[in-house]
C-alpha positions as CSV (number, residue, x, y, z in Angstrom):
1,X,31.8,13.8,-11.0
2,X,31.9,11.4,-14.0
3,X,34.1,8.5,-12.3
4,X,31.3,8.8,-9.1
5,X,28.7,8.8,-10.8
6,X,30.0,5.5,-12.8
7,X,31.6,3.7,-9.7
8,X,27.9,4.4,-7.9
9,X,25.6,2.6,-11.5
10,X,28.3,0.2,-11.0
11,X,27.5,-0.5,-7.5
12,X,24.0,-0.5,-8.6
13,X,24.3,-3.0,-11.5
14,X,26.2,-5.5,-9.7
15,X,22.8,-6.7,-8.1
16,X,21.6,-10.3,-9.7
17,X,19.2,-10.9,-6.8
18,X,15.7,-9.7,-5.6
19,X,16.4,-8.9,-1.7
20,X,13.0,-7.0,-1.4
21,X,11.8,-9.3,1.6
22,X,15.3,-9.0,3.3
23,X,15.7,-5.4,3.8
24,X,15.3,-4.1,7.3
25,X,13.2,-1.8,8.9
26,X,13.9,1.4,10.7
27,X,12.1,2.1,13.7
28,X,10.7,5.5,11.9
29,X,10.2,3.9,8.5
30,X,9.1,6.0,6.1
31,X,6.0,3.7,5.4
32,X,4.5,4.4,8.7
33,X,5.7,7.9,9.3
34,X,2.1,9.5,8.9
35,X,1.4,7.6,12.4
36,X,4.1,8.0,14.2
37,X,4.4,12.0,12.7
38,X,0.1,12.3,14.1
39,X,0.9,9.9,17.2
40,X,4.5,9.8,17.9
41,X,4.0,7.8,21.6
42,X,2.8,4.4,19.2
43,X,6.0,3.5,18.0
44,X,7.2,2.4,21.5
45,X,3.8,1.4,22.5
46,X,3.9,-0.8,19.5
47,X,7.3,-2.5,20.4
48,X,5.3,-4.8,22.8
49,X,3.2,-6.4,20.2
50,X,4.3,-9.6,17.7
51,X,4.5,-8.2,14.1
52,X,2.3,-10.5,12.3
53,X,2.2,-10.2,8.3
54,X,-0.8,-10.2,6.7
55,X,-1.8,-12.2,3.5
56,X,-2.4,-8.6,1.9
57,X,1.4,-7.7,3.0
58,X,3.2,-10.9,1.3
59,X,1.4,-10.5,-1.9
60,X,2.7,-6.7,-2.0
61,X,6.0,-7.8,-1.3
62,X,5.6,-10.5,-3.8
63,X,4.5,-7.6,-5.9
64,X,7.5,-5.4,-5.4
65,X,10.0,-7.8,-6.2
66,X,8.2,-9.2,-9.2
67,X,8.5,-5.0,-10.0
68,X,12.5,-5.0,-9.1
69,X,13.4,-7.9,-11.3
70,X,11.7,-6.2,-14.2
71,X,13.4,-3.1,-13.9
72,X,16.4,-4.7,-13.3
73,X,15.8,-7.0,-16.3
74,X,15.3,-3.6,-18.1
75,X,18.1,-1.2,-16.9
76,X,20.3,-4.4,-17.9
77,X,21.6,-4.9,-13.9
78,X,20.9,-8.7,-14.4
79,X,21.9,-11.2,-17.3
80,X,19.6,-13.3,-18.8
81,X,20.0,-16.5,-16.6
82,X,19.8,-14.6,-13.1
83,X,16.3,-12.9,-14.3
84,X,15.1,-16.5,-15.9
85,X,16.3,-18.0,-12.5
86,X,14.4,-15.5,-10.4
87,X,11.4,-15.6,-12.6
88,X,11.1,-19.3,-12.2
89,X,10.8,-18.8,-8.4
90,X,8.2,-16.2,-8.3
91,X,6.2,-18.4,-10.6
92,X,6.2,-21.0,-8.4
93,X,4.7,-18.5,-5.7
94,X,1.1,-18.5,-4.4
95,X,1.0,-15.3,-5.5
96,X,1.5,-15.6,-9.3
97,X,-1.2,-15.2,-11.8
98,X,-1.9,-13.2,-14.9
99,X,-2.8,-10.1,-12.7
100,X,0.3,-9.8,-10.7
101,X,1.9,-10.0,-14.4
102,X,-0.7,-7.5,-15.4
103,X,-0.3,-4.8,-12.7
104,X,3.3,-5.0,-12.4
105,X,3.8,-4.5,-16.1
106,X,2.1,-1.3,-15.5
107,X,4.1,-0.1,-13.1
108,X,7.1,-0.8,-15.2
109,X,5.6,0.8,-18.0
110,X,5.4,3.9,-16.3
111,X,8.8,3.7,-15.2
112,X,10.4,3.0,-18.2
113,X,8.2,5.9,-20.0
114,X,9.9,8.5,-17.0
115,X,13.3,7.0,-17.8
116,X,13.2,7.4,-20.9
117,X,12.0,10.8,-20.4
118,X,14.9,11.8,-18.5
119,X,17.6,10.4,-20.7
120,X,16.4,12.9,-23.3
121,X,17.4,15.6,-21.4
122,X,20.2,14.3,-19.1
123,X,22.7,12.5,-20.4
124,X,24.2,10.8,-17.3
125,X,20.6,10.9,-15.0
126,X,21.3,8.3,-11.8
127,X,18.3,5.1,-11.6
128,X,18.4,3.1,-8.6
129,X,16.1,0.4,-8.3
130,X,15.1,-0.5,-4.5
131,X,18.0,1.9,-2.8
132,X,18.4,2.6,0.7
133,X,17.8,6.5,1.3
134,X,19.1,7.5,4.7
135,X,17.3,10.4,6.6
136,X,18.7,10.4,9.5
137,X,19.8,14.0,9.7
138,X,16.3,14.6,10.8
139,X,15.3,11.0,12.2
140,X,16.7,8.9,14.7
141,X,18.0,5.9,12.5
142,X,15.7,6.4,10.0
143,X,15.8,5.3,6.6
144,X,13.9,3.8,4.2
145,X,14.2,1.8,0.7
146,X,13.2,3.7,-2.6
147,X,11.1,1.4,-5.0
148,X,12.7,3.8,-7.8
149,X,14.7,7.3,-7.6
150,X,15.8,8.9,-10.3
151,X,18.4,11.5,-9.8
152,X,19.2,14.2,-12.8
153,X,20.6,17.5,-13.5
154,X,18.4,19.8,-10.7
155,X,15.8,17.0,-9.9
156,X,15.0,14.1,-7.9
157,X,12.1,11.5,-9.3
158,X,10.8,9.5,-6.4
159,X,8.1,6.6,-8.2
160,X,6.3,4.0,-5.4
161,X,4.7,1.3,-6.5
162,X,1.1,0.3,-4.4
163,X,-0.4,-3.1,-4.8
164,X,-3.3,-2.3,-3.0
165,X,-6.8,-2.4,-4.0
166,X,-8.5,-1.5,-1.0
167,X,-7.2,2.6,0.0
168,X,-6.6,5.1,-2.3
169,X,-2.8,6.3,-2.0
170,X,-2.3,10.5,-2.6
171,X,0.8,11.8,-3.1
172,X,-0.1,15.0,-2.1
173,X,2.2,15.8,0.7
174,X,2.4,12.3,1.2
175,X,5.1,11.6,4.1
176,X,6.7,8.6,3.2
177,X,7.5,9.6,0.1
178,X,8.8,13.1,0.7
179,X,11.4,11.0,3.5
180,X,12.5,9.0,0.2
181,X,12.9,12.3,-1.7
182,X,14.5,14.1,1.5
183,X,16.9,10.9,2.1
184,X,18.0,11.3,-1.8
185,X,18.5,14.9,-1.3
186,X,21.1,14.5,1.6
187,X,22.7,11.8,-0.5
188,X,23.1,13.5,-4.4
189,X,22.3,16.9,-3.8
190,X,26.2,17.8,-3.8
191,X,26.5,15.6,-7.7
192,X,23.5,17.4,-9.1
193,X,22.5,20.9,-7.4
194,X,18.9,19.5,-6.9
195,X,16.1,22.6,-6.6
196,X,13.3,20.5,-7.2
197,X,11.5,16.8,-6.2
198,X,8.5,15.4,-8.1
199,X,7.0,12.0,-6.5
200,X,4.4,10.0,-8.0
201,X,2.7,6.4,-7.0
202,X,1.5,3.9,-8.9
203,X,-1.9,2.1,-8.0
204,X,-3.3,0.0,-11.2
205,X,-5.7,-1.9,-9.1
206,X,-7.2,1.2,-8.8
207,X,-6.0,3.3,-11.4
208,X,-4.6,5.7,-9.6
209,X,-1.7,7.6,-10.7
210,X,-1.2,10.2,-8.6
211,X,2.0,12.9,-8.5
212,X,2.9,15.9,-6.4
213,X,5.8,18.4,-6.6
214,X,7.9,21.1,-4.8
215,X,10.9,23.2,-4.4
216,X,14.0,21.6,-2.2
217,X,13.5,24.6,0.2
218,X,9.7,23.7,1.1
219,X,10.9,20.2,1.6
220,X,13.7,21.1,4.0
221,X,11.1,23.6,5.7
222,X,9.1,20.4,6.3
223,X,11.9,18.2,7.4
224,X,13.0,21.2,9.8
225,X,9.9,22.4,11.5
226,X,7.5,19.3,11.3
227,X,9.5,16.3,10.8
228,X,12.5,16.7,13.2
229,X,10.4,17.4,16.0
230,X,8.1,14.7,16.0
231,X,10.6,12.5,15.3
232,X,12.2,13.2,18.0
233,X,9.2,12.8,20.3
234,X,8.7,9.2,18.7
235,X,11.8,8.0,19.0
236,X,11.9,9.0,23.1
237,X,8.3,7.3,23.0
238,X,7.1,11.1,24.2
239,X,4.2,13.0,22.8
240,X,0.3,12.7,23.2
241,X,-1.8,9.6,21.9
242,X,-3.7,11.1,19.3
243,X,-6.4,8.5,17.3
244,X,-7.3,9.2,13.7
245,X,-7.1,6.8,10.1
246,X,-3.8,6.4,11.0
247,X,-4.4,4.0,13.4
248,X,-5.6,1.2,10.7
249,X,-1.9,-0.3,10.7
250,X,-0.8,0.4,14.0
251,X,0.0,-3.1,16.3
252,X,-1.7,-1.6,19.4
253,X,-5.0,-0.5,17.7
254,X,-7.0,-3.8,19.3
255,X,-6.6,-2.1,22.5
256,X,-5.5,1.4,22.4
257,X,-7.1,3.1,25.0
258,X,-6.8,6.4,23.4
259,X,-8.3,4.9,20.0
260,X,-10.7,3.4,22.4
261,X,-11.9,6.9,24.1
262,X,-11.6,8.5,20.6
263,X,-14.9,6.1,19.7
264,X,-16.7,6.2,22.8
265,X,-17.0,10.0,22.4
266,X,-19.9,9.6,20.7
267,X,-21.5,7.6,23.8
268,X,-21.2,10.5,26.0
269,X,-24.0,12.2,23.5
270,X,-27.2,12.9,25.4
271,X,-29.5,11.1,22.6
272,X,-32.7,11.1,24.3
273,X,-33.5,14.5,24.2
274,X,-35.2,15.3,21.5
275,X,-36.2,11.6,20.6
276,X,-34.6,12.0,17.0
277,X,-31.2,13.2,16.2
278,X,-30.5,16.7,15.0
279,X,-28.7,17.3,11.2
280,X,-26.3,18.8,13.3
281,X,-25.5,15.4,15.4
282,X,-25.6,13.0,12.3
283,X,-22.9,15.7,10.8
284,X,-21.1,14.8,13.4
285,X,-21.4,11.2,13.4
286,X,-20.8,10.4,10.0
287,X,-17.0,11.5,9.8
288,X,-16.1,8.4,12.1
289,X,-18.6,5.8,11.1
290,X,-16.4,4.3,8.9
291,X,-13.6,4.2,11.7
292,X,-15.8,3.1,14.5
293,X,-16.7,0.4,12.4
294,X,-13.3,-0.5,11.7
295,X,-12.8,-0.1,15.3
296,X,-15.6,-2.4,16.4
297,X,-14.3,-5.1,13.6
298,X,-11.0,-5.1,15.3
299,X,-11.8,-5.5,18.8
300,X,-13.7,-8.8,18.1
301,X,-11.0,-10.1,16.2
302,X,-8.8,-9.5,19.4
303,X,-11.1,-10.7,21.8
304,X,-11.7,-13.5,19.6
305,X,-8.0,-14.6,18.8
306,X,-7.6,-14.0,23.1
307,X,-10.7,-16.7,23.6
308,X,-9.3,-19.3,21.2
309,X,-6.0,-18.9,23.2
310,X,-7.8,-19.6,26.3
311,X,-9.0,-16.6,27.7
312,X,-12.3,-16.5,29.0
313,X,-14.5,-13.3,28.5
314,X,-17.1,-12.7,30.9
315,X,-20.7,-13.3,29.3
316,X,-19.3,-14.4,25.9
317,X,-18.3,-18.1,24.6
318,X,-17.0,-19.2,21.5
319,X,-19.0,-21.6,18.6
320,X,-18.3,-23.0,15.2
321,X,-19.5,-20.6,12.8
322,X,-22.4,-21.2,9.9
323,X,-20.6,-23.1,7.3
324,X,-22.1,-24.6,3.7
325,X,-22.2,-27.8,2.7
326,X,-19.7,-29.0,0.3
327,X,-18.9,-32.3,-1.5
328,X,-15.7,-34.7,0.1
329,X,-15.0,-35.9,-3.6
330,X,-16.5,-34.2,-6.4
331,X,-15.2,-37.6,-8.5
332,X,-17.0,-39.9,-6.2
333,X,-20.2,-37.4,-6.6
334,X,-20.1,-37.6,-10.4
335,X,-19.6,-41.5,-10.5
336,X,-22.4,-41.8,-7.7
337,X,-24.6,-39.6,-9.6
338,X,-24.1,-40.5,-12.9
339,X,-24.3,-44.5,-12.1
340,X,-28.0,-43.7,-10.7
341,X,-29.4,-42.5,-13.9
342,X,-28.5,-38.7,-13.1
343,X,-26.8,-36.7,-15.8
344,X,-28.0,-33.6,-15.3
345,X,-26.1,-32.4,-12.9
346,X,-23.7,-29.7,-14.5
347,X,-23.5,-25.5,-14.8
348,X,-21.9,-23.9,-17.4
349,X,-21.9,-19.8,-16.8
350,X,-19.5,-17.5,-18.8
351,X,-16.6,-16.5,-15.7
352,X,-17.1,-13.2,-14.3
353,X,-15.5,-10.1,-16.1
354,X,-12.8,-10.1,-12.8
355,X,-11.7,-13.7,-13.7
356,X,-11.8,-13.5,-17.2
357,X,-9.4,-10.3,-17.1
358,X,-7.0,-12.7,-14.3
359,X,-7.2,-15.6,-16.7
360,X,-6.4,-13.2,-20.1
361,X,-4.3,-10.8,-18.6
362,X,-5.4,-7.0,-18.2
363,X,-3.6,-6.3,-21.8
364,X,-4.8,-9.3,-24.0
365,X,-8.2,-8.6,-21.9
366,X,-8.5,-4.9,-23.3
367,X,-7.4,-6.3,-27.0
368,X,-10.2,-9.2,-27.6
369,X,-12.6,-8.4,-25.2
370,X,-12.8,-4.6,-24.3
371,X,-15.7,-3.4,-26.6
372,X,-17.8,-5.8,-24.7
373,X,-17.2,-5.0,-21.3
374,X,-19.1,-1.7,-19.6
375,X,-19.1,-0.4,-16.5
376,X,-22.9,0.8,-15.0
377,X,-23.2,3.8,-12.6
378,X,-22.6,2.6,-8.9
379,X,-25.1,3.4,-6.3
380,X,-25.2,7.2,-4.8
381,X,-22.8,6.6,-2.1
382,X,-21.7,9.0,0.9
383,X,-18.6,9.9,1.2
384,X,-16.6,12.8,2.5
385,X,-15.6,15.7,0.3
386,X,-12.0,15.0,0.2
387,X,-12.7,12.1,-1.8
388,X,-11.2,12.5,-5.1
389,X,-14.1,10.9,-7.3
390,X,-16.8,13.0,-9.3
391,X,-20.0,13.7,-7.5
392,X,-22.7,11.7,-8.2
393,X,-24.6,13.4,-10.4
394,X,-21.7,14.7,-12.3
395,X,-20.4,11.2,-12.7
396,X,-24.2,9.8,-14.0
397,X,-24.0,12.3,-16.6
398,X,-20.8,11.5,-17.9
């Protein structure tokens, strides 16, 4: 098992590049499985539409593989020029800044802590860094790419790095990362008698650090009896439409017809009698606000992006939107100004907590300037019950 396990770190180590933004995509990726697992049918309705990355999407990836050559860097899979030589590129990215320095070294942090962890007690544990995990003994072609797995004696370690700061990831029976532990199972299960997975994300835009854990068997149950069979359905494009929150990354959510009746539901009410809605009806109406809203936004962005390309909707037109005014040269403004007699005409305000963290990094932030900085009670805000924070008035006392 020793010569394996060596000729597979080997394999491992011999990477000196970052191919985060090259890896391909399985049809049922692991990313996207809690859609196509709750609407199998929208993968091949999906197929029809353009995949067009988002400015949130490239800064994640630019996010991941600023966390790969780190851990690389770390595990010692790159020498000193390759990581230099990489580093000088992703400095020269939009993306670069003090916070993308800051976050990532958190995730790393975390990693290194759990690797070191494991090398107390295992001796010979496997880390791969970015590794293809293959599924498909339950999904059609399906795989997926690991951000890290950590294999040891009778346990697989599956971390995932999120650079988002607008939704709150759970690992709590969270799909895509129980493919990535399933997909390591099938692979090193035979090496190290695995009995038992523990998964974790990383979030440090929003502090989240959240881990979940079971027994192989409950996986397997999982991957047998819920996984295989929608799987299936997706990959034949079979199955019923069904809308939900999954729908927020789908490529047919602009004109879904089942995400369209899903929202109209609430137009079929009878409002009028009595004039003013029951408890009971506002009950009802609150769970989808928030995704009617998000529904609503999305259909004028269609329609708009459709009228810019020419199409003409019936009772609507397009116009330049309010704009402020703003300065052609602020150099010429200053000479102008200052030649007429007018020096007065500069702000100085301390930058925003936000910017100053960017500008110091989070770390160096928390060193000089942490005992000045506190954070107020939010505003009572309504939110569902499954919502991990403190209620409010729990949260205002502490």
């Amino acid at each position: 098992m020793s010569d394996m396990l060596n000729e597979t770190n080997t394999t491992s180590n011999a990477a000196t590049e970052i191919q985060h933004t090259n890896r391909a995509h399985a049809r049922l990726n692991a990313s996207s499985s809690h859609r196509w697992m709750m609407c199998p049918p929208s993968v091949r309705l999906s197929e029809q539409f353009e995949d067009k990355p988002s400015t949130y999407a490239e800064e994640g990836t630019f996010c991941h593989e600023l966390c790969e050559l780190k851990l690389r860097r770390y595990l010692g899979d790159m020498t000193a020029e390759a990581v230099e030589a990489q580093y000088a590129e992703h400095r020269d990215s939009e993306f670069y800044s003090d916070e993308t320095e800051s976050v990532t070294d958190e995730y790393v942090a975390f990693c290194i802590e759990t690797i070191e962890a494991v090398r107390s007690s295992c001796p010979d544990p496997l880390i791969m860094v970015e590794h293809r995990l293959d599924y498909s003994e339950y999904v059609p072609e399906g795989f997926g790419t690991g951000d890290l797995v950590i294999v040891a004696d009778g346990i697989i370690k599956v971390i995932d790095f999120k650079s988002g700061r607008g939704v709150r990831v759970d690992a709590n029976r969270n799909s895509q990362l129980m493919l990535y532990a399933l997909g390591a199972l099938l692979e090193f299960d035979p090496l190290y008698d695995i009995h038992h997975v523990r998964m974790t994300i990383v979030q440090p835009r929003l502090n989240n650090l959240s881990s979940c854990e079971m027994e192989v068997d409950e996986l397997l149950r999982w991957a047998e009896t819920e996984v295989r069979p929608k799987a299936m359905l997706a990959y034949e494009g079979k199955g019923e439409f069904c809308a939900g929150e999954w729908c927020r990354f789908c490529k047919a959510r602009y004109t879904c017809r089942k995400r369209s009746e899903y929202h109209m539901r609430l137009a079929e009410r009878d409002f009028k009698q009595p004039d003013l809605l029951s408890d009971e009806e506002i009950a009802d109406i609150l769970p989808v606000a928030e995704s009617l809203n998000s529904w609503v936004q999305d259909l004028m962005a269609y329609a708009t992006q459709e009228a810019v390309d020419g199409k003409h909707w019936p009772g609507y037109k397009l116009v330049a939107g309010r704009t402020v005014r703003k300065y052609t040269s602020e150099a010429e403004v200053i000479k102008a100004a200052t030649e007429a007699g007018y020096t007065d005409i500069y702000k100085t305000t301390l930058l925003g907590v936000g910017d100053l963290e960017k500008r110091l990094g989070r770390k160096k932030f928390s060193e000089v300037l942490g005992r000045y900085v506190v954070k107020p009670q939010g505003a009572p805000t309504l939110v569902p019950e499954t919502d991990p924070r403190k209620p409010y008035s729990d949260a205002a006392g502490g």
